[in-house]
Structures are given as structure tokens and as C-alpha cells.
N, C-alpha and C positions, 0 to 999 in steps of 0.2 A: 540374471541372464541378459536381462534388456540394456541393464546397466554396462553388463561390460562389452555387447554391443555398440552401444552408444558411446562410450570410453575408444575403442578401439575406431570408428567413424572419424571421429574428434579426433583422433591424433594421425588418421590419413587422411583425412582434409588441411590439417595444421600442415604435415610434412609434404607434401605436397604444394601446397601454397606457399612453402620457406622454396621448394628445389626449383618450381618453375619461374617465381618471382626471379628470385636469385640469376636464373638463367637466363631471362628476359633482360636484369641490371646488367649483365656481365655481356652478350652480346651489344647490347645499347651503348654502353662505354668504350666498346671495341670499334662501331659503328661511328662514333663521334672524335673517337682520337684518329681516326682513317683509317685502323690497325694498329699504329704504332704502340699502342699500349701490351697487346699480347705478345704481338710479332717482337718485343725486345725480349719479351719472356719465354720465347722459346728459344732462342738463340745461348739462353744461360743456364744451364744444370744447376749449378750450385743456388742462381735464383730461386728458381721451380722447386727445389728441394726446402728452401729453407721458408719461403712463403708459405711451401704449402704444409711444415711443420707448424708455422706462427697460425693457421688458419686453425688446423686441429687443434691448439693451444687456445683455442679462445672458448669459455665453459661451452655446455649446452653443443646442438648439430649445426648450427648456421654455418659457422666455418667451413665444416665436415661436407658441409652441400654444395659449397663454394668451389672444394678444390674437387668434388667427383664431376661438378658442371666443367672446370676445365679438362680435365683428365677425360671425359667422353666428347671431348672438343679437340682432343689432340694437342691441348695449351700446357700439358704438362706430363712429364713421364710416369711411366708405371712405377718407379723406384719415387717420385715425391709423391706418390697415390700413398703407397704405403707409409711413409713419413708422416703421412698424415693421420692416418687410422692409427700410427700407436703413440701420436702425440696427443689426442683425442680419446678425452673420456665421458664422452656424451655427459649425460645429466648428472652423471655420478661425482663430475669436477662442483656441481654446484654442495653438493653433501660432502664431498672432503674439504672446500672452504668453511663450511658452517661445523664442521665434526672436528678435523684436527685443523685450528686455523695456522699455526703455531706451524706446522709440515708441509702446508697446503703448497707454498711458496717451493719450496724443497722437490718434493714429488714433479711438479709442474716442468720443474727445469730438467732434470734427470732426463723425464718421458720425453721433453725437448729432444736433450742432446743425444740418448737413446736413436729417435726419431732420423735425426740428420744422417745421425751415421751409416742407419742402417738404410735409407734413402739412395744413401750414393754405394751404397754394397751392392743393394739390387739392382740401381743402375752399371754398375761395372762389371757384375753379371747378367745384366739383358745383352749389354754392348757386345758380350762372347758367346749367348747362346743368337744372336740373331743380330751376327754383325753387316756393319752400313747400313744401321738405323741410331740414329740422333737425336739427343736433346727427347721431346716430347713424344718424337716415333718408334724411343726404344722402350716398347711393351712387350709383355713376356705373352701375349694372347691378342687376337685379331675380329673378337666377335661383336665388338663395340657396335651399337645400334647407330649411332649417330656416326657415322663416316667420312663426313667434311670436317674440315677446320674452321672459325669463322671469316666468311668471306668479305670482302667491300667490292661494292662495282662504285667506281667515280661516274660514271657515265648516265645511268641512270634518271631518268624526269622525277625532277623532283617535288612533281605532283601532290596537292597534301586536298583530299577528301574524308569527311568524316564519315568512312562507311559503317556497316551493321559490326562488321568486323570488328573496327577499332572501339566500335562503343562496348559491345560485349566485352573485351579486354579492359577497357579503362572501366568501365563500374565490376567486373569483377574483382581486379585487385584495390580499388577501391573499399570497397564488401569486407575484401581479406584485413585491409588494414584497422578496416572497422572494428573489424574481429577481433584481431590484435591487443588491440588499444583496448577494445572493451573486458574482454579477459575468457570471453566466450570459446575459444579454443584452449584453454590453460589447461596442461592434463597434470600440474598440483606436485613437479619434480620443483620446487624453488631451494633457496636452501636452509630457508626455514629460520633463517635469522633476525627475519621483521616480526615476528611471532616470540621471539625471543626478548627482543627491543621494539616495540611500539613503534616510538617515535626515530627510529634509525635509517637513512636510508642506505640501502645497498646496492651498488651501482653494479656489483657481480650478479644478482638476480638473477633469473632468469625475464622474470617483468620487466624489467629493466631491456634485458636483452631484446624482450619483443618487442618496445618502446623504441627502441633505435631501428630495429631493421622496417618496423611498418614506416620512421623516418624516410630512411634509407630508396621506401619504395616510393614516396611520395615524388620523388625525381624519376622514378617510371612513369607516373601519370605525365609527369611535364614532355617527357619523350614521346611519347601515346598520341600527346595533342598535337605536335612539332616535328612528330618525324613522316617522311614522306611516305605515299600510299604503297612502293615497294617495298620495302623495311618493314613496314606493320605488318604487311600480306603477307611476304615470301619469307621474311624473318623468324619475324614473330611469331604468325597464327597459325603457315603452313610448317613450321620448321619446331615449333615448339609447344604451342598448344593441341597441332592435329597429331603430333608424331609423337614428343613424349609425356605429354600429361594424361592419357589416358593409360599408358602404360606404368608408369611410374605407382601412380594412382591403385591400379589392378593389381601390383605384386606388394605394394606397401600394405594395403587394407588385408590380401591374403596371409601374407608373410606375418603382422598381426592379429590376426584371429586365431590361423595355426598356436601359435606364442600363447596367446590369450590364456587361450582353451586348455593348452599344455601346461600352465603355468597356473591353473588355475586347481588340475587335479594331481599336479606333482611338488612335494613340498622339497627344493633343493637344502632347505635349513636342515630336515632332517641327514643327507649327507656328512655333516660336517662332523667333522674328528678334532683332536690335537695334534694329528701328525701334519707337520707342516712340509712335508715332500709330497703327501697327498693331497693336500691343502693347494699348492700349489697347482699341479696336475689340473684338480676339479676348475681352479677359476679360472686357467687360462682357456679348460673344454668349455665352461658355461658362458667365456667372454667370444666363442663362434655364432652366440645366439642376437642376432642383427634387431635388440631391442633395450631398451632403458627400462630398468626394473629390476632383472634378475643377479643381475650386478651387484647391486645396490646393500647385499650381504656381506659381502667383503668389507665394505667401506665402514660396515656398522661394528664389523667383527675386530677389525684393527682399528677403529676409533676408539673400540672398548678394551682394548690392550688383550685381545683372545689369539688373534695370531699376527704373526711379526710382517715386517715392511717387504719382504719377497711376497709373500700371497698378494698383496695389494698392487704390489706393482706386475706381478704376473695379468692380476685381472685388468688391471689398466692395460696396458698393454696391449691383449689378446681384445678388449669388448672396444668400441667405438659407439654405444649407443644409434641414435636408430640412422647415421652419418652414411654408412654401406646399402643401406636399403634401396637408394636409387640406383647405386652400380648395379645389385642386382636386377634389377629394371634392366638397366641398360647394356651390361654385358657379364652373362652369368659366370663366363671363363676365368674375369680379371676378377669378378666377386670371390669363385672360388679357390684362386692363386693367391690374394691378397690374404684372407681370411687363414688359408695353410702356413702363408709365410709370418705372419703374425701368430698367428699358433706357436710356429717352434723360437718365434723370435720370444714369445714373452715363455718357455719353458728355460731357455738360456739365461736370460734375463733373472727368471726368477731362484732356479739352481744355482747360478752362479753369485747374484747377490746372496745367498745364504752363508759364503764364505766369509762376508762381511758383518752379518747382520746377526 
């Protein structure tokens, strides 16, 4: 019990600390290009769609938390929201590289092009159910906790003291990095390959992954020291850590303990059959459950040649590992329009490749 208490802490402290960092970088960069860096990206559809396909494309949630921080930022539409959640196979990409290495490449591009498509479907129908809205503001739901876009004032004193504020922000993600790096938050999804090979390194990892992003945030610290006493204040602390780190934090830790606990006295292995139309069915319902783990059968089932490449890509598809947990945070409506629409997208997907497969 304590145990998977502690498991379940650990990986909303981890998730957490990947979404708000993240959203700290992502503002910061917007901050210092004067805008121009987002403000091109909203102007592009096919941009916003296909970044935020390549971002779900990348193993592991970093990407997945990348494009929900644009997308409750208004930097990207509901149609590449979902581009992203079925390009995006959370932890589960790092065990179809280590399982079938041979397909891994194969599957990855599919769920791509999959993705794109069905990106700009959604967008061409948000554009008809709620037309004269554009680009980023055509969402199919309006309950987004965060409301603004990111702003710039030029005007602004550009003031730089080092208050209580910014030191709490610069030694906590500090802390996180530490964490990182030291392996203290690993909750043990890798893909199992350096255990296989000693001496091998794997740059697909997921270690590896944390290695770059606690990189990644080391250029927040530089921002933290150097950027002015509005920006830290009104930005960063009021805007991000008072508004969604506490929340984010509360539905992620809830939403896994629920899972935990569920998954703890319910054996989905026992479900499984050979009929592969039911097969299909089960993983695309078990890929609506917004966590890395339960998934993780599928991957093992069609590694060991037990059922064919529809089930698996249904559950790719439909699961996005723990990537949608901030959306729910932050807007239950697009969580549960996303999650539907990905539903019937990976039951098409998966009936329909059966004709082939």
C-alpha cells in the first residue's frame, strides 16, 4: 500500500514538474522572441497540426505536455490537440522500440500520418460547427482554465530584483533537475534495452529523455536570473505556478491513485480472448484510461505474435499515456471531446486495418 502510494506521489511530482517546467520554457521563449515565435504559429494550421503530431511522436509525455501547454494557451487548435494524442504513445513507444525494434519505425510513421489527417478533419469540422473562429480558436469547447494567449508588454520597467519569488522558482526547478538527473523520480517505464546490452547506450531511453529535458531547463534558470521583476511575477508565479500548478498537481495525483487502486484489484489480462474484433474494442476502451501501465499489454501481446497489428494500433491510438492528464486539469470539456474523438478514431483505424492485416 505504501508502496504504491509512494509510486503514484513520484509520478505526480515527475508529471508535474515536466508540465509546469515546460510551460515556464514555452512562455520564456515567447517572452524573448517578443512573440514572434508563437504568434507565426498561429497564423498556420498545417503548422500547429504537424508540430504538434512530431511533438506526440517523440517516445515518453514531454512532447504530449508541450502541445496541451500550447493548446490551453490558445497557440494551437483543437484539431492539432488531437494530432497529437494519437500520434502519442506515452511510455508504451519506449517498449515497442525495445519489443518489435524491426516495426517500431513502421507503427511510429503510420500513428504520424494517421495523426495529421485526422488533425486537419477535426479542424474542418470545428471551422463548420463554430464558424469565424481560426487557426488556434477553432476548438470544439470553451472551458479552458487558462483564457489568455501569451501576452508581451514592450513597455514594461525592466526592473530585475531578486525576490522571494524568483528564488523559490529558481531552487525549485533546480531541485526538479536534480531529480532528473539523479533518477529519483524514475517510475522504471525505460525500454529495457541497457539491461539487455550492458554496455549500449540508448539515446531513445527514457533516461536519456530526462537527461535532455532537465538540459533543456537549465536555460530556465538563465531566464529566472535575467528576466525582469514583471515576467517572473505576473508570468511566471501569478500566471503559472499560483494558477496551474496546484491544480494540475490535484487532478494528476487524484486521477492516479483512482487508476492505482483500480488497477491494482482489476486484472484486465484476464479479459483477453482471441477474437481480434473484441480485441480491438477492449484496447481502444482501456486506451480512455489517461495513464502508462495498462496499455502496456497490448504491446506485450503483439510483440509475442498473440494478436495482429489492428489491436495495437487501436491501442496506440486511443491511449496517450499520462500526456492528457493536464488537459484534464485544465479543461475537462476538451479532455472529454478529445478522448471520445480518439475513441471512434482508433475503432476505424483498428476495423478498418483488419482488411489489410
Amino acid at each position: 500500500m505504501l508502496h504504491l502510494l509512494a509510486d503514484i506521489l513520484r509520478n505526480s511530482i515527475l508529471i508535474t514538474g515536466l508540465v509546469i517546467v515546460m510551460m515556464m520554457l514555452i512562455e520564456s521563449l515567447n517572452i524573448e522572441s517578443h512573440g514572434s515565435l508563437f504568434n507565426g504559429l498561429k497564423k498556420t494550421r498545417t503548422g500547429q497540426i504537424i508540430l504538434s503530431a512530431l511533438l506526440g511522436s517523440v517516445p515518453g509525455c514531454i512532447g504530449g505536455f508541450a502541445s496541451v501547454s500550447l493548446y490551453t494557451h490558445r497557440m494551437i487548435s483543437f484539431g492539432a490537440l488531437i494530432a497529437m494524442m494519437i500520434a502519442s504513445s506515452g511510455d508504451e513507444a519506449f517498449m515497442i522500440v525495445a519489443m518489435v525494434p524491426d516495426k517500431a519505425l513502421m507503427i511510429f510513421v503510420l500513428l504520424f500520418l494517421i495523426a495529421v489527417v485526422c488533425g486537419f478533419l477535426t479542424d474542418f469540422v470545428a471551422d463548420r460547427i463554430r464558424p469565424g473562429k481560426n487557426g488556434a480558436e477553432a476548438a470544439l469547447t470553451d472551458d479552458i482554465r487558462c483564457k489568455q494567449d501569451f501576452e508581451i508588454h514592450e513597455d514594461v520597467e525592466k526592473k530585475r530584483t531578486f525576490t522571494w519569488k524568483r528564488a523559490v522558482m529558481f531552487i525549485g526547478v533546480l531541485v526538479f533537475i536534480a531529480a532528473l538527473v539523479s533518477g529519483v523520480l524514475d517510475h522504471g517505464h525505460g525500454t529495457g534495452i541497457q539491461e539487455k546490452n550492458p554496455g549500449m547506450i540508448n539515446l531513445l531511453d527514457e533516461k536519456w529523455m530526462q537527461y535532455l529535458f532537465a538540459g533543456l531547463s537549465v536555460t530556465l534558470l538563465v531566464f529566472l536570473v535575467f528576466a525582469s521583476d514583471h515576467y517572473v511575477e505576473k508570468h511566471l508565479w501569478e500566471h503559472i505556478v499560483r494558477k496551474h500548478l496546484p491544480t494540475i498537481f490535484c487532478w494528476t495525483f487524484g486521477v492516479l491513485l483512482l487508476v492505482g487502486f483500480g488497477m491494482k484489484y482489476l486484472d484486465i489480462s484476464g479479459w483477453i480472448s482471441n477474437n481480434t474484433a473484441l480485441m480491438i474494442l477492449l484496447a481502444a476502451a482501456v486506451g480512455m484510461i489517461p495513464e502508462s501501465g495498462p496499455h502496456m499489454i497490448f504491446v506485450t501481446l503483439y510483440a509475442g505474435g498473440i494478436v495482429p497489428l489492428p489491436v495495437l494500433l487501436a491501442s496506440s491510438i486511443s491511449q496517450d499515456g499520462h500526456s492528457s492528464l493536464p488537459l484534464l486539469a485544465e479543461s475537462k470539456k476538451s479532455f472529454a471531446a478529445a478522448k471520445l474523438i480518439n475513441f471512434a478514431i482508433a475503432l476505424i483505424a483498428g476495423y478498418g486495418s483488419m482488411l489489410f492485416c
